[in-house]
C-alpha positions as CSV (number, residue, x, y, z in Angstrom):
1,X,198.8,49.2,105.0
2,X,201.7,48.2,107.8
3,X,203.7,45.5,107.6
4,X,205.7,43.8,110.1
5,X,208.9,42.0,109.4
6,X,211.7,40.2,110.9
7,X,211.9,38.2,113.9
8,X,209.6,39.3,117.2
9,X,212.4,40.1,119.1
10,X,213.3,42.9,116.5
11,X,210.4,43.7,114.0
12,X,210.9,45.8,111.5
13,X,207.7,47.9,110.3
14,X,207.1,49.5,107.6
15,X,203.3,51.1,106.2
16,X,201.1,53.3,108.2
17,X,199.0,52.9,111.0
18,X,196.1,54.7,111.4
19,X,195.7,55.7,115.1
20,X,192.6,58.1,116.8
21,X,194.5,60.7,116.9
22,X,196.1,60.6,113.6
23,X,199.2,58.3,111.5
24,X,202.3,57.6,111.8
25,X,204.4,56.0,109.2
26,X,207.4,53.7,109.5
27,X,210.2,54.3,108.6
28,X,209.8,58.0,108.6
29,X,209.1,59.4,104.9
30,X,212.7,61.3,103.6
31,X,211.3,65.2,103.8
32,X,213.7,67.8,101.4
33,X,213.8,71.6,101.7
34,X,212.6,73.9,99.1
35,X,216.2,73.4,97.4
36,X,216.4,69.5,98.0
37,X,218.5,69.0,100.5
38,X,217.9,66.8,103.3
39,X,215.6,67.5,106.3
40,X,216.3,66.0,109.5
41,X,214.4,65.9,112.6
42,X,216.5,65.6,115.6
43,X,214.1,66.6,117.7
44,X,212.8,63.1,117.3
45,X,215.9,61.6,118.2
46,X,216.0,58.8,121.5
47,X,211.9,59.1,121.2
48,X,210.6,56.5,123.2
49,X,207.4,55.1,121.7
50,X,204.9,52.5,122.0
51,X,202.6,50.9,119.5
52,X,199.7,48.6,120.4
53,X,198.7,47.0,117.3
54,X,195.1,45.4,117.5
55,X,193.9,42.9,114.7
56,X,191.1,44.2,113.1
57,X,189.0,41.7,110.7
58,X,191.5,41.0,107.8
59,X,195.1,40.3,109.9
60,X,197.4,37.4,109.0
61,X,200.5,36.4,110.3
62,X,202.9,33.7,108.5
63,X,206.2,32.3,109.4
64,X,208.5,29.8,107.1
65,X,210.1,27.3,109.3
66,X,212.7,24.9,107.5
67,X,210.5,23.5,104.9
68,X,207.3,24.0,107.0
69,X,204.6,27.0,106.3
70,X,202.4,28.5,108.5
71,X,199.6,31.1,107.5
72,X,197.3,32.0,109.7
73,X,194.2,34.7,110.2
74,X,194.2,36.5,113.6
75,X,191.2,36.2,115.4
76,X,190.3,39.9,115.3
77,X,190.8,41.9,118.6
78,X,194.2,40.2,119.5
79,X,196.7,43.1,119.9
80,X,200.6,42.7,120.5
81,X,202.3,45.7,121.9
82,X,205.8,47.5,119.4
83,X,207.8,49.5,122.0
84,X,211.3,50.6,121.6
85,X,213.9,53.5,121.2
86,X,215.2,54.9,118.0
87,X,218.3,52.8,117.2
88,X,220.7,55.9,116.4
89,X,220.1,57.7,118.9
90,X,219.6,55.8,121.6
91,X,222.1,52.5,121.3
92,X,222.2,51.0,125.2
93,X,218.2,50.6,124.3
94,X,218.2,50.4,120.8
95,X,215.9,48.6,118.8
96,X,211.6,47.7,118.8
97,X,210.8,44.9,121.2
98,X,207.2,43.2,121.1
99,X,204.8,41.4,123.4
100,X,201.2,40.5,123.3
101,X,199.2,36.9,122.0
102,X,197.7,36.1,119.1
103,X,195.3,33.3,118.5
104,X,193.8,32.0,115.9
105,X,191.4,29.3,114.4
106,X,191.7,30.3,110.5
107,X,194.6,29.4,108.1
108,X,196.7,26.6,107.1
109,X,200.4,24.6,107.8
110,X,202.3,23.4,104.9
111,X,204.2,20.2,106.7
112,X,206.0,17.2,104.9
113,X,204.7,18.9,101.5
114,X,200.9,18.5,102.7
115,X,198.5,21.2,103.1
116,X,196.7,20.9,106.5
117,X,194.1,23.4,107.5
118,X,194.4,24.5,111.1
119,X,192.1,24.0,113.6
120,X,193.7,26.3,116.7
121,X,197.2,28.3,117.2
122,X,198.5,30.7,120.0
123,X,201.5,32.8,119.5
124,X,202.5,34.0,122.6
125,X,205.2,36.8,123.0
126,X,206.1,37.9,126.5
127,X,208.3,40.3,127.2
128,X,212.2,39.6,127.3
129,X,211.5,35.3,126.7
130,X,211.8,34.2,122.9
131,X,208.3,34.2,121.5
132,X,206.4,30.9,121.6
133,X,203.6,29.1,119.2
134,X,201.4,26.5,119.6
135,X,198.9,24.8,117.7
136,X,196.9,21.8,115.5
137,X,196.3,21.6,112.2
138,X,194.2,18.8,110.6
139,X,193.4,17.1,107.3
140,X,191.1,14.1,106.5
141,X,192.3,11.4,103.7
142,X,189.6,9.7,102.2
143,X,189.9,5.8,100.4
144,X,193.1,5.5,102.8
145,X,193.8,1.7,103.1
146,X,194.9,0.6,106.4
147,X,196.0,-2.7,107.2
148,X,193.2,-4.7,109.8
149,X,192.8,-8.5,111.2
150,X,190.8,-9.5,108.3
151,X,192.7,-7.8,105.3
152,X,192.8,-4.5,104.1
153,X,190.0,-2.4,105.0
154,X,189.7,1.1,103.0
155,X,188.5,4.1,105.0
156,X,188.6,7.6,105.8
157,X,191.5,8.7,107.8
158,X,191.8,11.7,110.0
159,X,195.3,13.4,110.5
160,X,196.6,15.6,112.2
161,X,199.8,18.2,113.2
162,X,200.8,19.4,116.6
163,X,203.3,22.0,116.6
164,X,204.4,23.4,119.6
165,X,207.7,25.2,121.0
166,X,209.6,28.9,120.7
167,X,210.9,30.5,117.3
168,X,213.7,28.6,116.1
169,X,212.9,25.3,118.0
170,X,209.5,24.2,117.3
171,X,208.6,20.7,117.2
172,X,205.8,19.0,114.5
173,X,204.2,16.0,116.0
174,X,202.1,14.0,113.1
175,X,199.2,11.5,114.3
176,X,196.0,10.3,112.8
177,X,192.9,8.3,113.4
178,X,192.7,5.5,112.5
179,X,196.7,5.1,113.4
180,X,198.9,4.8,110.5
181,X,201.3,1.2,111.1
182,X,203.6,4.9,110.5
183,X,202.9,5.9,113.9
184,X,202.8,2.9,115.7
């Protein structure tokens, strides 16, 4: 298993990724000698290297936003490209930088305490511009009462989530049909 933490601008991974040609694990495994003592590999030091990760059938991404919680499953055949420079070695380019899109149409948004199930989300990350997400997430409310002409007529409601900006600045925009006197 990999996994991917941190903020897209600077992920941290750590697991193993199975490649065609073989694995590579992050961060690399401590190796000792024969009597324990340390083994470094300067050899790989100011590496360059580039990772294109590609969801297979069983990805999910999440992100925590304030009180707001997003889970979703990545459509499967989305990649988003890891390339960097060992950080030790190599300071004026150190650190992992990522680009790529991910969509997805599978997964769920916690917002104002409520579970709404989403319906579509893109999170695009291109390279050197903060990484951005859109997306809608929807719920239906049944025996809702909503105030009419003749009274109080009790109905289904659908409702709904737009979110929408880059990491650290998204915007949640709540609607529903029919309108809530809350959203007029």
């Amino acid at each position: 298993d990999m996994l991917i933490q941190g903020s897209l601008e600077e992920p941290h991974v750590i697991g193993t990724a199975l490649l065609d040609t073989g694995h590579y694990t992050f961060p690399p495994e401590e190796a000792k000698d024969d009597s324990g003592q340390k083994i470094e590999y300067r050899q790989l030091a100011g590496v360059y290297f580039q990772l294109k990760l590609k969801s297979g059938k069983n990805a999910w991404y999440s992100n925590a936003m304030a009180t707001q919680y997003l889970e979703l499953k990545v459509d499967p055949g989305d990649e988003i490209y890891l390339e960097g420079k060992d950080a030790n070695r190599t300071p004026e380019e150190a650190g992992i930088k990522a680009s790529g899109e991910a969509g997805s149409k599978q997964g769920f948004l916690r917002y104002l305490g409520h579970e709404f199930q989403l319906q579509e989300a893109v999170l695009h990350i291109p390279k050197g511009k903060p990484p951005y997400m859109q997306g809608r997430a929807t719920d239906k409310l049944r025996g809702v009462e909503v105030p009419s002409a003749g009274g109080v007529l009790k109905t289904d409601m659908d409702i709904w989530v737009d979110f929408k900006g880059t990491f650290g600045n998204v915007s949640f925009a709540l609607d529903s049909s029919p309108r809530s006197e809350e959203h007029t």
